[in-house]
C-alpha positions as CSV (number, residue, x, y, z in Angstrom):
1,X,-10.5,-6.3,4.5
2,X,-9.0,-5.6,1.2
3,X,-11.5,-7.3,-1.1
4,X,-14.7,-6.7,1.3
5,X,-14.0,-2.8,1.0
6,X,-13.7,-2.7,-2.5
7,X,-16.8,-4.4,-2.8
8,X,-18.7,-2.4,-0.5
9,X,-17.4,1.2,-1.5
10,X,-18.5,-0.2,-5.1
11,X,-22.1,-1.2,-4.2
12,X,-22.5,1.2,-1.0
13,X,-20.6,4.2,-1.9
14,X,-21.1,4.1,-5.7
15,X,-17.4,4.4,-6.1
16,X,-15.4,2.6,-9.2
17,X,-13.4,-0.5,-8.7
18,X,-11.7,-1.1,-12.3
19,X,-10.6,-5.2,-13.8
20,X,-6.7,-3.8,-12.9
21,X,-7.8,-2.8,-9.4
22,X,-9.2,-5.6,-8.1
23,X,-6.1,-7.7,-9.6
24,X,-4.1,-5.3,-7.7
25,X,-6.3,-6.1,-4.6
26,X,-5.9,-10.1,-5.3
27,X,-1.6,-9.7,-5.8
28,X,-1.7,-7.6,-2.5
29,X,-3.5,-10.0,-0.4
30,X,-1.3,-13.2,-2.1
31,X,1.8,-11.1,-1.8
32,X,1.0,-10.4,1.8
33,X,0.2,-14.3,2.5
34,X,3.5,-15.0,1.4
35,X,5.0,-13.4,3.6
36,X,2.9,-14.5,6.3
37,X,3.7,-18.4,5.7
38,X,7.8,-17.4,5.3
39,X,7.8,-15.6,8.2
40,X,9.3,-17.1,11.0
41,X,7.5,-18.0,14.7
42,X,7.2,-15.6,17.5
43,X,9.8,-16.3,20.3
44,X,7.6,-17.5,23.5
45,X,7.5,-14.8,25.5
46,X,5.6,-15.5,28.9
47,X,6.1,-12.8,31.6
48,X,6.1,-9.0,31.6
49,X,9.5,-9.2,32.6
50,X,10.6,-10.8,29.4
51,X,8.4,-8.6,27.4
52,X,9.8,-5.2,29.3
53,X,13.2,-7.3,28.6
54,X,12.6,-7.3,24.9
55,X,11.4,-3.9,24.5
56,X,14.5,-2.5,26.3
57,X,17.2,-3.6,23.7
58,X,19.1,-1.6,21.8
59,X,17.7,-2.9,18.2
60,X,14.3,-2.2,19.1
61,X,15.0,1.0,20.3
62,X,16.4,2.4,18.1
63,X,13.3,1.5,15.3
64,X,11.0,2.9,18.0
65,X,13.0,6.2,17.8
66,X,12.8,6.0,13.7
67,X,9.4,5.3,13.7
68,X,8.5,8.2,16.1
69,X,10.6,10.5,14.4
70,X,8.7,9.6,11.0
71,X,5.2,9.9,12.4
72,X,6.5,13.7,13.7
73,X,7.8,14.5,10.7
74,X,4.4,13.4,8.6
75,X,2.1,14.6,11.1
76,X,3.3,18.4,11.9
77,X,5.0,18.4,8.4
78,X,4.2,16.8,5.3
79,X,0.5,16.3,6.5
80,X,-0.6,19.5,6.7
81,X,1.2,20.5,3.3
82,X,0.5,17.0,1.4
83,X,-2.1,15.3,3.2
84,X,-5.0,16.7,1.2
85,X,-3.2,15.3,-2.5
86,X,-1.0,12.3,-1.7
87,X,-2.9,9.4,-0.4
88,X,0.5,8.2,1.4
89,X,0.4,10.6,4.4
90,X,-2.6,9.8,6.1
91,X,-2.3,6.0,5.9
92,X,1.7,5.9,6.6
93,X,1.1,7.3,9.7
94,X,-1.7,5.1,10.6
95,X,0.8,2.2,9.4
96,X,3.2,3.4,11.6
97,X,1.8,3.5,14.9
98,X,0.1,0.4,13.7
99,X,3.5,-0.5,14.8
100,X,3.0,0.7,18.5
101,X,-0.3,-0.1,18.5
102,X,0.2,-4.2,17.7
103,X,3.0,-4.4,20.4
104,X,0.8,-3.1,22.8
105,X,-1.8,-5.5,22.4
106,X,0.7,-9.1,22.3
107,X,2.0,-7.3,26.0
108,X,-1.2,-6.5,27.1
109,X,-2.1,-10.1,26.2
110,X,0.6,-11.7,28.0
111,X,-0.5,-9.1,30.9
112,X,-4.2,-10.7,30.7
113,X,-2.6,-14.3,31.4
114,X,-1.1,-13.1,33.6
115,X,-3.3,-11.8,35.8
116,X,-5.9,-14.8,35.5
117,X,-2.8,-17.0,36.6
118,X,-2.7,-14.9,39.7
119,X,0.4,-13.0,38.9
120,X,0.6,-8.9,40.0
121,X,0.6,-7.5,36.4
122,X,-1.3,-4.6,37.8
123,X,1.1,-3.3,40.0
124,X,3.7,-3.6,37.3
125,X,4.8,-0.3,34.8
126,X,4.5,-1.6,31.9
127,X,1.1,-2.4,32.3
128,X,-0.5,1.2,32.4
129,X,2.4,2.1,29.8
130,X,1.0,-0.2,27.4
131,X,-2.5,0.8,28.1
132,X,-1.3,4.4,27.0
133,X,0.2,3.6,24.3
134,X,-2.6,1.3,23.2
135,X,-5.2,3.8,23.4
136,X,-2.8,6.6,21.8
137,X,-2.0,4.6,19.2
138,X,-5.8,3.6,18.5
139,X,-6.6,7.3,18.6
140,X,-4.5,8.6,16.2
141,X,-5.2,5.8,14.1
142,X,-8.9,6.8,13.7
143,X,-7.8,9.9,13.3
144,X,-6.1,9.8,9.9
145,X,-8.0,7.0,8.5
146,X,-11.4,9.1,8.5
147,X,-9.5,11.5,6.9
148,X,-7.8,9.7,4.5
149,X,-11.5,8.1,4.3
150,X,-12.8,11.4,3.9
151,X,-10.7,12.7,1.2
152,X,-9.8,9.6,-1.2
153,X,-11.5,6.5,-2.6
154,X,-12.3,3.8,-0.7
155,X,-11.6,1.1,-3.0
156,X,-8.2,2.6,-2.6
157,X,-7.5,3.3,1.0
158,X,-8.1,-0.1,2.6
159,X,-5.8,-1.8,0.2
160,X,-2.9,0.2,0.6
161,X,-3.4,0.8,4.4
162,X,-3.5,-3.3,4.7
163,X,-0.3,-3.5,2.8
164,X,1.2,-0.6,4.5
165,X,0.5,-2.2,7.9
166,X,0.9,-5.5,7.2
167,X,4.3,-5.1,6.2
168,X,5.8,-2.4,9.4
169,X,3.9,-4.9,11.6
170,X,5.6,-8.0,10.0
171,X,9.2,-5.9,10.7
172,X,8.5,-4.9,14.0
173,X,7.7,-8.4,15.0
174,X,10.9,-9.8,13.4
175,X,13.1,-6.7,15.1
176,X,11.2,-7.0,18.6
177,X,11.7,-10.6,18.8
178,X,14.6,-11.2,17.2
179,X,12.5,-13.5,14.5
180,X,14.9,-13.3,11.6
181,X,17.7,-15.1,13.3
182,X,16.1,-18.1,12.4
183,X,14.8,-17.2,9.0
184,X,16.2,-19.8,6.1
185,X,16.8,-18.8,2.8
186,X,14.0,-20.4,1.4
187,X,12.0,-18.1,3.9
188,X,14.3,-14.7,3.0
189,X,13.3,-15.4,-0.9
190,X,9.6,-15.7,0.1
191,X,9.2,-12.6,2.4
192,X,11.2,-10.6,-1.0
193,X,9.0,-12.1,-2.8
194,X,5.7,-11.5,-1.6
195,X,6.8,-7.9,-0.4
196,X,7.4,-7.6,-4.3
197,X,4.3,-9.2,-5.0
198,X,2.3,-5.9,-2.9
199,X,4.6,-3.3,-4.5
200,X,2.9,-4.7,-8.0
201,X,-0.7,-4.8,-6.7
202,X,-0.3,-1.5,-5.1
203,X,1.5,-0.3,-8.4
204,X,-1.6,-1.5,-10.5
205,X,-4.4,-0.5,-7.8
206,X,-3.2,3.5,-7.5
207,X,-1.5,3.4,-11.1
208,X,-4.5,2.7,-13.8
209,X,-7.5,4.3,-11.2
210,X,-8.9,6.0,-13.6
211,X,-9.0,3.9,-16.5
212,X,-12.4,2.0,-17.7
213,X,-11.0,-1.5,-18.0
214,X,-13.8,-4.3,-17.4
215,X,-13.9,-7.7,-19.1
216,X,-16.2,-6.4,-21.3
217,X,-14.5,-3.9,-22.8
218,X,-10.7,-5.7,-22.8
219,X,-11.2,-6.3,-26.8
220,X,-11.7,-2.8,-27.4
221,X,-8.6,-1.8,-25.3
222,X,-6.0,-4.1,-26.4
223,X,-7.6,-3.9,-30.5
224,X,-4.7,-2.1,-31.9
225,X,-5.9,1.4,-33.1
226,X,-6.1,2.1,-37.1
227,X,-3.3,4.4,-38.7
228,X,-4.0,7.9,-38.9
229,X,-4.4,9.5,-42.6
230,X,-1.3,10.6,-44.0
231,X,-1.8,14.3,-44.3
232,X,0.7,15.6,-47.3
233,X,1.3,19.6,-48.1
234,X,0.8,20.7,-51.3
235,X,4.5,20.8,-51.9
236,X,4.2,16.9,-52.2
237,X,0.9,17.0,-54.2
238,X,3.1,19.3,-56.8
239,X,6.1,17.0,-56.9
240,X,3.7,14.0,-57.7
241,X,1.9,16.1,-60.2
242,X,5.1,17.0,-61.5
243,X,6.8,13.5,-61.6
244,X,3.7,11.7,-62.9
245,X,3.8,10.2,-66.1
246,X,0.4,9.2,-66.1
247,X,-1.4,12.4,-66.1
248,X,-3.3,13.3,-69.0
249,X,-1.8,17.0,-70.7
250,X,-4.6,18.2,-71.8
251,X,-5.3,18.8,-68.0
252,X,-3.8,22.5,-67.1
253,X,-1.6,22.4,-64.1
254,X,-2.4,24.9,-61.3
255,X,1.0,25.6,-59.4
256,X,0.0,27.2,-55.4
257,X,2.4,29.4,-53.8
């Protein structure tokens, strides 16, 4: 999504995509793979009652409470103050009931296997609550990307929206499912890394927007500038006058207050 938006807001939308941006688009999408090959396998979960099982712990409920209480406070708070200037709002809240909005499609999955195995997910809760919160979460994503859509570049919106929800989705998998229990170290170091990886893309995709930096003009850029003339007062002009051996006497001296 990163690198086919960029190219279409380019040729489509007339909009800019400098030499530093589209490196920033290539580190976010290898920093993002990275952490998709360290991170560990999904626990097999089979049944709605696991699933309802999972969802009911502690751990996970307590992120679902911080990630609700985040998307409140951006929503009736910094969005309507911020939203318009800060290209964060909009797409941290669509990152964040990514969040919702991911979980509710891996139960509603296990709910569709379900029921073509004959089981009576239909008649169970969690079912119709994670049809709710599916189409919720779909809703309000929409929602804030068209405007964030509306209001910023392109070129610049998908790439930090894919990093933003790439990386709450990767957490909420590991929380929900208890995925980092059997993380190595090898696999820790990886997931830093590539998380590092997208801070340095995003860093150089939102940082150097607005500079004209193509391969064709990279000479020019990095060519070290000439030194600016020395501009002297006439106080040093004097003192040279005055100090030079070499000037002729026959010359008068004009003295400048």
């Amino acid at each position: 999504s990163v690198p086919c938006s960029a190219i279409l807001s380019s040729y489509l939308l007339g909009e800019r995509l400098n030499l530093l941006g589209k490196l920033g688009c290539l580190l976010s999408l290898v920093g993002s793979t990275v952490m998709v090959i360290h991170a560990p396998e999904d626990e097999e979960v089979t049944t709605l009652e696991e699933m309802t099982s999972k969802l009911k712990e502690p751990g996970f409920l307590a992120y679902a409470g911080i990630l609700l209480a985040l998307c409140f406070l951006l929503i009736f708070y910094l969005a309507p103050r911020y939203g318009q200037s800060n290209i964060l709002i909009y797409l941290t809240i669509c990152s964040v009931i990514g969040a919702f909005s991911v979980s509710s499609v891996k139960g509603l999955g296990i709910a569709i296997k379900g029921f073509f195995a004959g089981q009576p997910v239909l008649q169970h809760p969690l079912t119709w609550i994670l049809v709710v919160t599916l189409v919720a979460s779909i809703t309000t994503q929409i929602n804030y990307l068209n405007k964030s859509l509306d209001i910023f570049n392109t070129s610049l919106v998908f790439p930090i929206y894919y990093v933003l929800f790439t990386t709450i989705v990767i957490t909420t998998s590991i929380i929900l499912f208890k995925e980092w229990v059997t993380m190595t170290v090898v696999d820790i170091i990886g997931t830093v890394c590539g998380f590092l990886t997208i801070i340095l893309g995003v860093f150089l995709l939102h940082a150097f927007k607005d500079m004209d930096v193509s391969l064709g003009n990279l000479p020019q850029v990095l060519q070290n500038e000439q030194p600016a003339p020395v501009t002297r007062d006439d106080k040093n002009i004097l003192i040279e006058v005055d100090n030079s051996s070499i000037a002729p006497e026959d010359k008068p001296k004009v003295f400048m207050l």
